[in-house]
Backbone atoms as SQL, in Angstrom:
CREATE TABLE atoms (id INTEGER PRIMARY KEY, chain TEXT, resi INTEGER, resn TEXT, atom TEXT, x REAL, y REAL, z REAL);
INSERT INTO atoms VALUES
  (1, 'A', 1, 'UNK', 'N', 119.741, 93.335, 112.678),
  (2, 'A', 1, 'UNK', 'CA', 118.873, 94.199, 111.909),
  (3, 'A', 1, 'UNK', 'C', 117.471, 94.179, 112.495),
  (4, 'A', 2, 'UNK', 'N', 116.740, 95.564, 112.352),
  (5, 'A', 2, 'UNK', 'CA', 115.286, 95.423, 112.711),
  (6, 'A', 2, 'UNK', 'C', 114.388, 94.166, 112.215),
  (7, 'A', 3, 'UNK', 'N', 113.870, 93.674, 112.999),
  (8, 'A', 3, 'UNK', 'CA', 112.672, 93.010, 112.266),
  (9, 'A', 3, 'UNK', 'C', 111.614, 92.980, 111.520),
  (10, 'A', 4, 'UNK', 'N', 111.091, 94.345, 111.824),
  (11, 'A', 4, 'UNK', 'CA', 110.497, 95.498, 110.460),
  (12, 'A', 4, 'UNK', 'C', 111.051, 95.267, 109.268),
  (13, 'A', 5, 'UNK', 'N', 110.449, 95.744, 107.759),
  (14, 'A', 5, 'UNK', 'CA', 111.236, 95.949, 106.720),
  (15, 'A', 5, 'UNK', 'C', 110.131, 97.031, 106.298),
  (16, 'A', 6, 'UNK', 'N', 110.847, 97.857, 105.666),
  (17, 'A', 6, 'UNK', 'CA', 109.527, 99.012, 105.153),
  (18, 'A', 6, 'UNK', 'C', 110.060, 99.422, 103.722),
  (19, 'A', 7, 'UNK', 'N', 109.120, 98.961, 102.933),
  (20, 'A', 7, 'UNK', 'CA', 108.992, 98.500, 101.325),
  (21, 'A', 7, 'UNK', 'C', 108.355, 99.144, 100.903),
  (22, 'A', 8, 'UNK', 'N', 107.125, 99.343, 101.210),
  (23, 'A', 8, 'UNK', 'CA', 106.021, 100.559, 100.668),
  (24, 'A', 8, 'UNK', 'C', 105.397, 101.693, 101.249),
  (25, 'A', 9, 'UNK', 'N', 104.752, 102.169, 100.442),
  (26, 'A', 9, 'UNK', 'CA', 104.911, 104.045, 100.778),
  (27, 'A', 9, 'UNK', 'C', 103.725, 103.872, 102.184),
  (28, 'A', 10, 'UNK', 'N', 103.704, 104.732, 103.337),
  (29, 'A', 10, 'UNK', 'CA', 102.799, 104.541, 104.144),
  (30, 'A', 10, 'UNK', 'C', 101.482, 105.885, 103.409),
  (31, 'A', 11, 'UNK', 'N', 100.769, 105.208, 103.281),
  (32, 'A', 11, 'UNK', 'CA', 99.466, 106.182, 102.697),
  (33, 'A', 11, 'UNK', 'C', 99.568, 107.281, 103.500),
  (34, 'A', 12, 'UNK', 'N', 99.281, 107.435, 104.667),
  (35, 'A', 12, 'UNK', 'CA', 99.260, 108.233, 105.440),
  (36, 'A', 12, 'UNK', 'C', 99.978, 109.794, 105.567),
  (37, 'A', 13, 'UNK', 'N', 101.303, 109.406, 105.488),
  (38, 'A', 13, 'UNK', 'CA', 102.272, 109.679, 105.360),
  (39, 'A', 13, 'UNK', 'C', 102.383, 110.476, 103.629),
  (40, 'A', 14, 'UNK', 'N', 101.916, 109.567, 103.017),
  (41, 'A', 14, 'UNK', 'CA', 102.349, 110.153, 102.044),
  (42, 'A', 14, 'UNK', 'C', 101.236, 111.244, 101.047),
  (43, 'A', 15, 'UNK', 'N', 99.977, 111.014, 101.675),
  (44, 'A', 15, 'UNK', 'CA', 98.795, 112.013, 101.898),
  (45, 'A', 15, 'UNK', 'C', 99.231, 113.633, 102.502),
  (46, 'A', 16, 'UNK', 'N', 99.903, 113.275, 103.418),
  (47, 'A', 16, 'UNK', 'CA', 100.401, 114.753, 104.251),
  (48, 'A', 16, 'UNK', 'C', 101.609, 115.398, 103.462),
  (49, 'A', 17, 'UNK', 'N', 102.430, 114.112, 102.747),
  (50, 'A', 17, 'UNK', 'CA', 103.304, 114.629, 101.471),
  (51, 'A', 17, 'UNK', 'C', 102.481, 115.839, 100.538),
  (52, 'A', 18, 'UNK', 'N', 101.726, 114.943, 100.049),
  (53, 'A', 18, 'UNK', 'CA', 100.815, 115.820, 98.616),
  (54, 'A', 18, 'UNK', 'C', 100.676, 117.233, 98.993),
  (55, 'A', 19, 'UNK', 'N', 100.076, 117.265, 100.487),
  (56, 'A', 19, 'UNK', 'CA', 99.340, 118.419, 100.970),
  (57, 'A', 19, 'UNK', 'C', 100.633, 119.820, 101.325),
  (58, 'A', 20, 'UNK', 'N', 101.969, 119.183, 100.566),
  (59, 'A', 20, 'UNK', 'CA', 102.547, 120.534, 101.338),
  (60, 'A', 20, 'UNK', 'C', 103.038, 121.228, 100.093),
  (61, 'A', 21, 'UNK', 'N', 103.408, 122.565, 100.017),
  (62, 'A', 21, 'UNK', 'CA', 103.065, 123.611, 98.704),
  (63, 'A', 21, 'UNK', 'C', 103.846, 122.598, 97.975),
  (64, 'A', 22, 'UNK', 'N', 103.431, 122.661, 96.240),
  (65, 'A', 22, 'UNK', 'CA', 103.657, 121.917, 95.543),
  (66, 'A', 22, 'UNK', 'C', 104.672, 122.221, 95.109),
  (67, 'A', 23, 'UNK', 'N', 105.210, 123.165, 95.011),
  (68, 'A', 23, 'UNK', 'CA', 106.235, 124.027, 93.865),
  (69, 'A', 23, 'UNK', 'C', 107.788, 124.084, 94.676),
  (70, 'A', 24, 'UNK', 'N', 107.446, 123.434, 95.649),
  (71, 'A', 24, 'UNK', 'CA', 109.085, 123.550, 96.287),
  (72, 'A', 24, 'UNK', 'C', 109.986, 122.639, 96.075),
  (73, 'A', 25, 'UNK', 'N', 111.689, 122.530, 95.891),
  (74, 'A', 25, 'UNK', 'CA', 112.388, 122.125, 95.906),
  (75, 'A', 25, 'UNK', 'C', 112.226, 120.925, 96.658),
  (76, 'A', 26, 'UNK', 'N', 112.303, 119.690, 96.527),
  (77, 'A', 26, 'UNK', 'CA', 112.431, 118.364, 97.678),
  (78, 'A', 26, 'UNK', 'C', 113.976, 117.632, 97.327),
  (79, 'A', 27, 'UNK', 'N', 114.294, 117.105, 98.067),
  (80, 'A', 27, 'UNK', 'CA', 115.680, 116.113, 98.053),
  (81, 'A', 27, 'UNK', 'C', 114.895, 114.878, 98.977),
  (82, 'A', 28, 'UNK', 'N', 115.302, 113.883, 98.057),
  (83, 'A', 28, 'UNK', 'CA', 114.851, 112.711, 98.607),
  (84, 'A', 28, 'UNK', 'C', 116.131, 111.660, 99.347),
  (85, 'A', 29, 'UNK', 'N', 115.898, 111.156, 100.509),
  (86, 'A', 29, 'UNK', 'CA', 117.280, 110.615, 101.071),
  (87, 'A', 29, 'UNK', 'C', 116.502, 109.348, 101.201),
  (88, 'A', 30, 'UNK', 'N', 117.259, 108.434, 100.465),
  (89, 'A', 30, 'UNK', 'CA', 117.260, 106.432, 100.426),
  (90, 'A', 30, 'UNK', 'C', 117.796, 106.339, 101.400),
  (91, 'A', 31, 'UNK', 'N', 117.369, 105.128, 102.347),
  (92, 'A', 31, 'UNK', 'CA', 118.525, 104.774, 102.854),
  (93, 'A', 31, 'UNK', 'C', 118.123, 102.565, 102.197),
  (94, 'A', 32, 'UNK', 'N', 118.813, 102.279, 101.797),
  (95, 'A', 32, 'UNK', 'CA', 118.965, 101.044, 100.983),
  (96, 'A', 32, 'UNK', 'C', 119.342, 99.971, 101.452),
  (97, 'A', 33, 'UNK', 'N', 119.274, 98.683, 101.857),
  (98, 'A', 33, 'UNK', 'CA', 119.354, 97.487, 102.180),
  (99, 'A', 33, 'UNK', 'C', 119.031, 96.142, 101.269),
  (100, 'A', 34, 'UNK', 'N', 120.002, 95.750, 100.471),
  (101, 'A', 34, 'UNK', 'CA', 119.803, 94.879, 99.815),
  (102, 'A', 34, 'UNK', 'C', 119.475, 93.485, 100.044),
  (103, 'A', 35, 'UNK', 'N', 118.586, 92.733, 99.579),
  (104, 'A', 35, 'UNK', 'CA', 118.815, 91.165, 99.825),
  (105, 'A', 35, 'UNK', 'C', 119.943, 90.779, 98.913),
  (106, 'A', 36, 'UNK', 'N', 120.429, 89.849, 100.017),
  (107, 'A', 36, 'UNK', 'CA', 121.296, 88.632, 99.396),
  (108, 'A', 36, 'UNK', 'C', 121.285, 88.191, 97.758),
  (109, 'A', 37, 'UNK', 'N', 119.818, 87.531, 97.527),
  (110, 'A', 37, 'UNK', 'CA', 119.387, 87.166, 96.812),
  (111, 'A', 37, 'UNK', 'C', 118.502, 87.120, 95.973),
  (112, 'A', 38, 'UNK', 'N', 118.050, 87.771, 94.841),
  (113, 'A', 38, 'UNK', 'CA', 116.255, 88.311, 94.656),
  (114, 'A', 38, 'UNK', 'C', 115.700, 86.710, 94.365),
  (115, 'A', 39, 'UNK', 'N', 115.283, 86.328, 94.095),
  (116, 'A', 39, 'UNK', 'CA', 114.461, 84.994, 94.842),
  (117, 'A', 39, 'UNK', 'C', 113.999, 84.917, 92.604),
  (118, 'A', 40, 'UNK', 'N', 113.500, 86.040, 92.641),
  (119, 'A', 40, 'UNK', 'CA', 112.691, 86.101, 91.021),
  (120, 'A', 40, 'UNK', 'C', 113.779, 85.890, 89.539),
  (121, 'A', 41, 'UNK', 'N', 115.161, 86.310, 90.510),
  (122, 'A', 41, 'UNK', 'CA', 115.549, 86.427, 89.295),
  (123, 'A', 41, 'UNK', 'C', 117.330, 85.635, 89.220),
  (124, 'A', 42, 'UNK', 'N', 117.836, 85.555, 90.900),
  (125, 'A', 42, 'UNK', 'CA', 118.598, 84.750, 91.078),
  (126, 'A', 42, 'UNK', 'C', 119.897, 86.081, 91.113),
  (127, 'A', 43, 'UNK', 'N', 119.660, 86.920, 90.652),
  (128, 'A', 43, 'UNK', 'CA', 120.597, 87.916, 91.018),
  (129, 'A', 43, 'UNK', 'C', 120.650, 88.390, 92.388),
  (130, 'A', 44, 'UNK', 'N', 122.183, 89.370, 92.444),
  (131, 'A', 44, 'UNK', 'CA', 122.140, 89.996, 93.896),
  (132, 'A', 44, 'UNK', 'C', 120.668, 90.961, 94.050),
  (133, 'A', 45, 'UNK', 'N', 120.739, 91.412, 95.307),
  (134, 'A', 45, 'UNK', 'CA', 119.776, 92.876, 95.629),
  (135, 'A', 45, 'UNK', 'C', 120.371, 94.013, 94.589),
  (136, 'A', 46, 'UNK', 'N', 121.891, 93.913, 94.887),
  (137, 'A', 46, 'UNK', 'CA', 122.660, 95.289, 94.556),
  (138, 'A', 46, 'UNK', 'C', 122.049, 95.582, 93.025),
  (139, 'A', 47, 'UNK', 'N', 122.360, 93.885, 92.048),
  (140, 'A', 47, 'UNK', 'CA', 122.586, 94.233, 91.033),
  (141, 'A', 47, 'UNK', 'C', 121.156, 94.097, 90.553),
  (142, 'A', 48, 'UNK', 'N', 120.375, 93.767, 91.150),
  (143, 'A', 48, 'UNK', 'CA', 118.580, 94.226, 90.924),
  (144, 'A', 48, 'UNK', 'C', 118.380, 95.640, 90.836),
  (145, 'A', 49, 'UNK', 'N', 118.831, 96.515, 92.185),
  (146, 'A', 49, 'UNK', 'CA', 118.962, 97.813, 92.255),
  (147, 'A', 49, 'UNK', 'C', 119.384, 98.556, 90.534),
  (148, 'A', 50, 'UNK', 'N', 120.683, 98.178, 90.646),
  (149, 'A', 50, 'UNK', 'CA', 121.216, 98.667, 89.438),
  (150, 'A', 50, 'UNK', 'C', 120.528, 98.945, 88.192),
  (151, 'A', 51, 'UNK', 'N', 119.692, 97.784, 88.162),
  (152, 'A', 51, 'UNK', 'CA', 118.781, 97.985, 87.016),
  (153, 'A', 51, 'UNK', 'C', 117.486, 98.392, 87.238),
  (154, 'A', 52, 'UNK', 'N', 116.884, 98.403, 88.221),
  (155, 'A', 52, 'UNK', 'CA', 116.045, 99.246, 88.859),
  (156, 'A', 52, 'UNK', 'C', 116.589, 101.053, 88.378),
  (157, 'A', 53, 'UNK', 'N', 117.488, 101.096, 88.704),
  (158, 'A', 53, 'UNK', 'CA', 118.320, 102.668, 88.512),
  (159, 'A', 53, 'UNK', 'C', 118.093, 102.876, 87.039),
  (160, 'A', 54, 'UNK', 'N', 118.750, 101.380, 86.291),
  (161, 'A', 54, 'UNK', 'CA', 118.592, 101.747, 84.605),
  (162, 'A', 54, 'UNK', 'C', 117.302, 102.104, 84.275),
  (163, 'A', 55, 'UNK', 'N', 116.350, 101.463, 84.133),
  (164, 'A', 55, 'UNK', 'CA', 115.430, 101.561, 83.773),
  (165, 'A', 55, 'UNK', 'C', 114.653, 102.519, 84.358),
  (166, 'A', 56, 'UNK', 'N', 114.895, 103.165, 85.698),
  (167, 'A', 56, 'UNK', 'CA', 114.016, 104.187, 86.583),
  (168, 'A', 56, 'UNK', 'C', 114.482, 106.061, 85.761),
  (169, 'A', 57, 'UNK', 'N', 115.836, 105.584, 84.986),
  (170, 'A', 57, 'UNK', 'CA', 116.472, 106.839, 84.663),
  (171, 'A', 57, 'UNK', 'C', 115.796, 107.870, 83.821),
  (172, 'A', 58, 'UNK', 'N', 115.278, 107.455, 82.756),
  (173, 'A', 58, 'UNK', 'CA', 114.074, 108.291, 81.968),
  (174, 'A', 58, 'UNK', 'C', 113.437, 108.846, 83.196),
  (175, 'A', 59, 'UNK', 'N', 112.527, 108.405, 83.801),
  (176, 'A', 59, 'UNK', 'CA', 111.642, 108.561, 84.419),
  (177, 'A', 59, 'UNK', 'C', 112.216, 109.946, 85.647),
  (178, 'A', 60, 'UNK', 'N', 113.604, 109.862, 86.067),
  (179, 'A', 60, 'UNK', 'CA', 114.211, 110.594, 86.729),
  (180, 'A', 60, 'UNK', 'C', 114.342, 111.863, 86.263),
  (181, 'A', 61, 'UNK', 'N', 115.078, 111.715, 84.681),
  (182, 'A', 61, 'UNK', 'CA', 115.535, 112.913, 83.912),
  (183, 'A', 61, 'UNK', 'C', 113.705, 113.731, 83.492),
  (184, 'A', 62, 'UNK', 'N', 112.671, 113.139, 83.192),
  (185, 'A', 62, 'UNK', 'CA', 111.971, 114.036, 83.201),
  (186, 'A', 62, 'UNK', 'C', 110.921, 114.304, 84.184),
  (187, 'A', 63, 'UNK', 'N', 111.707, 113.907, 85.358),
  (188, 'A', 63, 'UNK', 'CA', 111.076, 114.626, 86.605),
  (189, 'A', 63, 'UNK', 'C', 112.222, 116.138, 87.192),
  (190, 'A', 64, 'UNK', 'N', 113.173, 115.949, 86.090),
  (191, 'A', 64, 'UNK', 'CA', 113.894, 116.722, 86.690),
  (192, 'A', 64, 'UNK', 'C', 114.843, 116.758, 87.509),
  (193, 'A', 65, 'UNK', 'N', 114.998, 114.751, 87.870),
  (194, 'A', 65, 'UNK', 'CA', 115.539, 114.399, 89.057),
  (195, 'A', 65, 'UNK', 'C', 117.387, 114.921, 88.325),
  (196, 'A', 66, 'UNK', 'N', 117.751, 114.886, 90.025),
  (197, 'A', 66, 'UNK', 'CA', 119.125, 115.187, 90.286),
  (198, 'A', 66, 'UNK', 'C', 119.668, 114.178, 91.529),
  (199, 'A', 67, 'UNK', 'N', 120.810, 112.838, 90.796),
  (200, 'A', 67, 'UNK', 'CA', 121.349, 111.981, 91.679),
  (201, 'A', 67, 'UNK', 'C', 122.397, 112.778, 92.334),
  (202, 'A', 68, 'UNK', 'N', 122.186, 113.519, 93.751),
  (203, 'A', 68, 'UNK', 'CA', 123.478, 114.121, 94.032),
  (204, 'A', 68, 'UNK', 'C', 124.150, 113.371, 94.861),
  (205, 'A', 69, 'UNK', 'N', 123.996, 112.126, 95.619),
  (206, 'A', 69, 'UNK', 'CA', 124.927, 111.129, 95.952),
  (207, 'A', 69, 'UNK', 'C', 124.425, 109.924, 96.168),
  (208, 'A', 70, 'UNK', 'N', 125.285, 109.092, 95.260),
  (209, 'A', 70, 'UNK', 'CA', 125.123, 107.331, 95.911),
  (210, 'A', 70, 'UNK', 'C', 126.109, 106.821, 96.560),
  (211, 'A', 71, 'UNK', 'N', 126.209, 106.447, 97.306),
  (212, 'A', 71, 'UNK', 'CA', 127.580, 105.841, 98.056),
  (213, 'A', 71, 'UNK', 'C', 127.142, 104.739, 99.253),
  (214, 'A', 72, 'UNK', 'N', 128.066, 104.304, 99.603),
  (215, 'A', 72, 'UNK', 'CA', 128.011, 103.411, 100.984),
  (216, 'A', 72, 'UNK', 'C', 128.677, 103.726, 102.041),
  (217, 'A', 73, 'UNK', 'N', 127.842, 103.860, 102.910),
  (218, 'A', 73, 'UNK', 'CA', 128.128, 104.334, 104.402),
  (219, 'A', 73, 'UNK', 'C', 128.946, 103.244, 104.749),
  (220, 'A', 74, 'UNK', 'N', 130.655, 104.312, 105.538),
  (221, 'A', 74, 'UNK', 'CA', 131.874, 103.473, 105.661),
  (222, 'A', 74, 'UNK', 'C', 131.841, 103.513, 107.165),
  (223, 'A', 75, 'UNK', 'N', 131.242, 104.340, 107.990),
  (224, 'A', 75, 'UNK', 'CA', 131.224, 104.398, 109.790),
  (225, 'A', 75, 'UNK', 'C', 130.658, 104.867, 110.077),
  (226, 'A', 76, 'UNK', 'N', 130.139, 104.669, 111.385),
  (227, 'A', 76, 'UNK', 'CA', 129.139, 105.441, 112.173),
  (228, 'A', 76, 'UNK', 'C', 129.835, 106.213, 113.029),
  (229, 'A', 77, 'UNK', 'N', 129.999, 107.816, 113.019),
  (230, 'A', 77, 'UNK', 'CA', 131.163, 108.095, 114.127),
  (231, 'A', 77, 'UNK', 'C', 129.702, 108.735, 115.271),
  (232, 'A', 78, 'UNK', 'N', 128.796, 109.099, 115.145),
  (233, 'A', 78, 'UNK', 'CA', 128.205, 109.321, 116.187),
  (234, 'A', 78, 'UNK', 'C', 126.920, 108.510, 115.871),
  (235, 'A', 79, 'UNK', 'N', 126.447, 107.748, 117.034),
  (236, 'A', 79, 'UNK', 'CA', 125.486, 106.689, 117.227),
  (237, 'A', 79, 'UNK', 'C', 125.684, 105.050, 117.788),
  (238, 'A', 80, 'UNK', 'N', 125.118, 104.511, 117.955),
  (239, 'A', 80, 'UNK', 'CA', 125.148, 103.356, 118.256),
  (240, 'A', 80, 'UNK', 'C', 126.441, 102.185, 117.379),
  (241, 'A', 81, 'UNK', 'N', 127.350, 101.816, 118.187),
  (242, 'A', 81, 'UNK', 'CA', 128.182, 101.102, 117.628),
  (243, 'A', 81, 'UNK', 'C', 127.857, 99.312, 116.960),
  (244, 'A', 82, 'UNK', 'N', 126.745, 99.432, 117.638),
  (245, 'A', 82, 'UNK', 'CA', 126.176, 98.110, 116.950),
  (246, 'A', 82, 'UNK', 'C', 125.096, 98.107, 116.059),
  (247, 'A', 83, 'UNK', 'N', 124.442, 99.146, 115.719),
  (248, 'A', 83, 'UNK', 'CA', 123.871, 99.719, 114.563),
  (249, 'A', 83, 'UNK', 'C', 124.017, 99.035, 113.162),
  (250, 'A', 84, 'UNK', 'N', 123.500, 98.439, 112.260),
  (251, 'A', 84, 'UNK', 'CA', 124.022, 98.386, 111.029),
  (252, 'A', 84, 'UNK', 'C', 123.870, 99.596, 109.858),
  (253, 'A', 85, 'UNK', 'N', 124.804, 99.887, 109.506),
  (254, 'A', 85, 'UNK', 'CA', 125.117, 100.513, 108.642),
  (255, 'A', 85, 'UNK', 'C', 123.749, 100.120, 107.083),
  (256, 'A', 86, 'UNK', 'N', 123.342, 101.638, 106.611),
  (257, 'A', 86, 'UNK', 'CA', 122.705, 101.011, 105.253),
  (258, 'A', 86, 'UNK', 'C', 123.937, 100.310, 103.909),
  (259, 'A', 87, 'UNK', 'N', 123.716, 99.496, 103.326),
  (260, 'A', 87, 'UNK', 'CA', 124.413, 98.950, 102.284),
  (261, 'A', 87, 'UNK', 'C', 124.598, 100.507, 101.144),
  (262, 'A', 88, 'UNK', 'N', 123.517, 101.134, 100.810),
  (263, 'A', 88, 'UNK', 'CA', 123.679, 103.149, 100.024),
  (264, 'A', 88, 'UNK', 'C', 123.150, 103.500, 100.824),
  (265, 'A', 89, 'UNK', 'N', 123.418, 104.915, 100.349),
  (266, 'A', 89, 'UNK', 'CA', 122.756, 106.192, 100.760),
  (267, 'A', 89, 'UNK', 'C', 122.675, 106.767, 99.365),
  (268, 'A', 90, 'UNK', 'N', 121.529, 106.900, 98.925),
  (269, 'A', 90, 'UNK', 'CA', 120.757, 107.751, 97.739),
  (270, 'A', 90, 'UNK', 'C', 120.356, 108.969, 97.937),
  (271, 'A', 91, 'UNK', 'N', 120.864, 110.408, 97.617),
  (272, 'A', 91, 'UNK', 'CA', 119.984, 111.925, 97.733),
  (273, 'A', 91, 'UNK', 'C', 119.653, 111.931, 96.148),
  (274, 'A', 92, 'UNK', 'N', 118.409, 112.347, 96.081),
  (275, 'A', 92, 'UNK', 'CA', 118.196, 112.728, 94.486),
  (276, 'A', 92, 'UNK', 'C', 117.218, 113.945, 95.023),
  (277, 'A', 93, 'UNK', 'N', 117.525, 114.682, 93.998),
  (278, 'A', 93, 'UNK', 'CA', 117.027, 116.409, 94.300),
  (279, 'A', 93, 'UNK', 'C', 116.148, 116.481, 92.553),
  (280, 'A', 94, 'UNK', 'N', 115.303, 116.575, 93.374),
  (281, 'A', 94, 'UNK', 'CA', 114.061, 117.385, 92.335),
  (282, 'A', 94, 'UNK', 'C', 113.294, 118.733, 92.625),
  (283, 'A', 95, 'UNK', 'N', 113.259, 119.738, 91.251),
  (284, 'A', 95, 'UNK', 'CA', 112.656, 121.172, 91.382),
  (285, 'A', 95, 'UNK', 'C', 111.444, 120.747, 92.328),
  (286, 'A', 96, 'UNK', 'N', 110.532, 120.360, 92.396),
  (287, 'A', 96, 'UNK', 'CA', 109.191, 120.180, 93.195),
  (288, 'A', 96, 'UNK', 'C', 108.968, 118.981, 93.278),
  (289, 'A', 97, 'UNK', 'N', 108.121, 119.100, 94.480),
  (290, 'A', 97, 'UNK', 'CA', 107.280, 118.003, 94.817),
  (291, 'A', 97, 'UNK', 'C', 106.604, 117.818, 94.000),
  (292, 'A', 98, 'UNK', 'N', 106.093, 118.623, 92.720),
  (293, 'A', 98, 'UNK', 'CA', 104.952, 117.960, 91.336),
  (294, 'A', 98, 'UNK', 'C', 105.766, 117.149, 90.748),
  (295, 'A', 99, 'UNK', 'N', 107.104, 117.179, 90.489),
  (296, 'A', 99, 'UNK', 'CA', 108.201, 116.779, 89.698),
  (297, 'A', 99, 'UNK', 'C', 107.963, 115.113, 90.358),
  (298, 'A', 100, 'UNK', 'N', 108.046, 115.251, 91.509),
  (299, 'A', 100, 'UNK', 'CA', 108.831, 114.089, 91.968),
  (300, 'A', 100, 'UNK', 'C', 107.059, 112.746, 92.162),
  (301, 'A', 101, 'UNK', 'N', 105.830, 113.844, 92.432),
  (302, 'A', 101, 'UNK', 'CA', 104.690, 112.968, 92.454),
  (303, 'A', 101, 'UNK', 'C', 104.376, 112.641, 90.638),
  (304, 'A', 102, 'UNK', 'N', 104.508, 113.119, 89.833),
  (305, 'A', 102, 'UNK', 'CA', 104.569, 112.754, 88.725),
  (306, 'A', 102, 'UNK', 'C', 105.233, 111.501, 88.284),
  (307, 'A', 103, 'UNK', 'N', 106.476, 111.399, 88.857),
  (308, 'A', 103, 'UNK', 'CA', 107.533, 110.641, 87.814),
  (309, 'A', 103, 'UNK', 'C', 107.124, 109.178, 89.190),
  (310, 'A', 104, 'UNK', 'N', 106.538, 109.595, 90.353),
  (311, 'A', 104, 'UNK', 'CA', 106.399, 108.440, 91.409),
  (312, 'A', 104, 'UNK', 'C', 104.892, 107.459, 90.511),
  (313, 'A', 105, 'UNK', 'N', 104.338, 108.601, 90.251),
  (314, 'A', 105, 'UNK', 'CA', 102.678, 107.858, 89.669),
  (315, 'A', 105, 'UNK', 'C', 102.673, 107.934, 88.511),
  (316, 'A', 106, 'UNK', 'N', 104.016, 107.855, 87.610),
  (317, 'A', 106, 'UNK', 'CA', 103.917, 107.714, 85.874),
  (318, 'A', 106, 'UNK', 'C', 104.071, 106.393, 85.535),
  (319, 'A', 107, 'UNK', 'N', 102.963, 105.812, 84.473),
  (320, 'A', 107, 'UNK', 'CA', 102.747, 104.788, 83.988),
  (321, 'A', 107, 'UNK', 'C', 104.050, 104.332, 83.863),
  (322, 'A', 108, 'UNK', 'N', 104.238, 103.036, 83.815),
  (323, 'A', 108, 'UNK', 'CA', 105.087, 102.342, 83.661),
  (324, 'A', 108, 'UNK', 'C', 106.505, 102.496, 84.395),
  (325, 'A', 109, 'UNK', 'N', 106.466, 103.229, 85.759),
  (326, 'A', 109, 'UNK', 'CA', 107.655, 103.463, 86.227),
  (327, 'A', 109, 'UNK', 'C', 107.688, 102.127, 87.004),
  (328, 'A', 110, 'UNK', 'N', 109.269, 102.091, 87.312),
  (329, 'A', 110, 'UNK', 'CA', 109.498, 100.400, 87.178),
  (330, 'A', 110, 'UNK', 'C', 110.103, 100.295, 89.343),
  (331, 'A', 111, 'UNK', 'N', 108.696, 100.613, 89.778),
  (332, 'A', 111, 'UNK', 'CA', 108.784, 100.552, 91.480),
  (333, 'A', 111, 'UNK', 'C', 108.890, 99.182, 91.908),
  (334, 'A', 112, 'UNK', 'N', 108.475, 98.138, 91.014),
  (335, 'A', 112, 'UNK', 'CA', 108.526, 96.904, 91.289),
  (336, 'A', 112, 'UNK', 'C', 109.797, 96.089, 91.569),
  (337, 'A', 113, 'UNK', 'N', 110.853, 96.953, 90.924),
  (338, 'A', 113, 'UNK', 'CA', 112.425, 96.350, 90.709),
  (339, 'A', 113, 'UNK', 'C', 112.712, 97.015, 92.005),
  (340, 'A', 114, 'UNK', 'N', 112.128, 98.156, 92.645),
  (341, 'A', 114, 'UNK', 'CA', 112.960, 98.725, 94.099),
  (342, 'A', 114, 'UNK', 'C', 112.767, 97.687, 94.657),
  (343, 'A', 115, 'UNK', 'N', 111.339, 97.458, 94.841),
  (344, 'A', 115, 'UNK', 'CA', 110.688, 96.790, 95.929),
  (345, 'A', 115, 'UNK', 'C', 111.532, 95.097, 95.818),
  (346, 'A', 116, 'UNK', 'N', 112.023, 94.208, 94.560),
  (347, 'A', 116, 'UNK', 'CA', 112.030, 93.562, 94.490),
  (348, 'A', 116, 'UNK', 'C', 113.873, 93.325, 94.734),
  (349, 'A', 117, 'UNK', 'N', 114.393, 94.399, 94.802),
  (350, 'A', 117, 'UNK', 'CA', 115.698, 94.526, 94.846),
  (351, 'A', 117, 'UNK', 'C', 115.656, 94.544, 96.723),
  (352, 'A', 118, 'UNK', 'N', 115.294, 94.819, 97.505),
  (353, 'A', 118, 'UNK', 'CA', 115.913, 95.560, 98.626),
  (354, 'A', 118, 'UNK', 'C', 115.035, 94.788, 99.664),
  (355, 'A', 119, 'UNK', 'N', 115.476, 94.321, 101.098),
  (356, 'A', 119, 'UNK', 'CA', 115.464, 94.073, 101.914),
  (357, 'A', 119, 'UNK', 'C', 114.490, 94.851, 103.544),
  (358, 'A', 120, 'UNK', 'N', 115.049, 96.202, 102.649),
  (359, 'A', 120, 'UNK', 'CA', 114.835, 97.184, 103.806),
  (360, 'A', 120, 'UNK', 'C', 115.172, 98.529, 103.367),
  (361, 'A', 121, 'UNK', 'N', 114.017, 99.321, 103.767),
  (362, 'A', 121, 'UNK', 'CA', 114.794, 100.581, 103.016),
  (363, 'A', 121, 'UNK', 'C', 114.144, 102.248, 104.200),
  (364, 'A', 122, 'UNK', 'N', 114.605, 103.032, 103.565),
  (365, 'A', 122, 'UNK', 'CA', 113.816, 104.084, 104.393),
  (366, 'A', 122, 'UNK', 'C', 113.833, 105.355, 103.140),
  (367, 'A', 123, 'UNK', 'N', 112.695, 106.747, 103.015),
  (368, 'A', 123, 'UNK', 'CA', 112.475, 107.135, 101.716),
  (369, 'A', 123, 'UNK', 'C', 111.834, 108.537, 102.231),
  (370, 'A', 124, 'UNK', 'N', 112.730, 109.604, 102.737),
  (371, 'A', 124, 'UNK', 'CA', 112.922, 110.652, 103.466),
  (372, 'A', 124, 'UNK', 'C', 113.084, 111.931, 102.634),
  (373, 'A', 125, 'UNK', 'N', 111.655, 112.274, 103.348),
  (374, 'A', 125, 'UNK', 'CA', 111.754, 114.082, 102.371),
  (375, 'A', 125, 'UNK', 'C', 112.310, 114.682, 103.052),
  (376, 'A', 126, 'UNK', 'N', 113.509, 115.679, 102.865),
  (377, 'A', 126, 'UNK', 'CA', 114.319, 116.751, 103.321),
  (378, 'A', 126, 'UNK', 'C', 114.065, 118.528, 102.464);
């Protein structure tokens, strides 16, 4: 696995987000890497995630969000054969980018359980 881990949003990056028309359709693609172990709470990554998901779900439904797939990547048929595979793959589809900066910067949304669930991740506007 890379030696990198990328956990939080790059400002930069996510400045040039804000700036593009607000009102459009976005699909967001996870790609997810769990730890072993969350250290805080003695549970898996996965099942940190999980409740990360529970508790993130309000926050989803009135952004409008749409989970259109979670699953785990079973092969790589084109790319590097020694590659690791992500543990999910998350698409969630929201009406706009207001939708989705809202429910990212609404009080009490529970980003701490991603961050505290996962290993490694990647968090891709399409």
């Amino acid at each position: 696995m890379n030696e990198n881990s990328y956990l939080e949003i790059n400002i930069e990056q996510f400045n040039a987000f804000k700036q593009l028309p607000v009102n459009t359709p976005v699909v967001m693609l996870n790609l997810l890497k769990f730890k072993d172990v969350v250290t805080e709470t003695g549970l898996s990554g996965e099942a940190s995630y999980k409740e990360y998901m529970r508790q993130a779900a309000p926050f989803f439904a009135k952004a409008n969000g749409e989970v259109l797939f979670l699953g785990k990547p079973r092969a790589m048929l084109i790319g590097p054969e020694d590659e690791y595979l992500w543990d999910k793959v998350l698409l969630i589809r929201y009406n706009t980018i207001v939708d989705f900066l809202a429910m990212v910067q609404a009080e009490g949304y529970p980003s701490h359980l991603r961050k505290q669930a996962l290993e490694d991740s990647r968090l891709i506007h399409c």
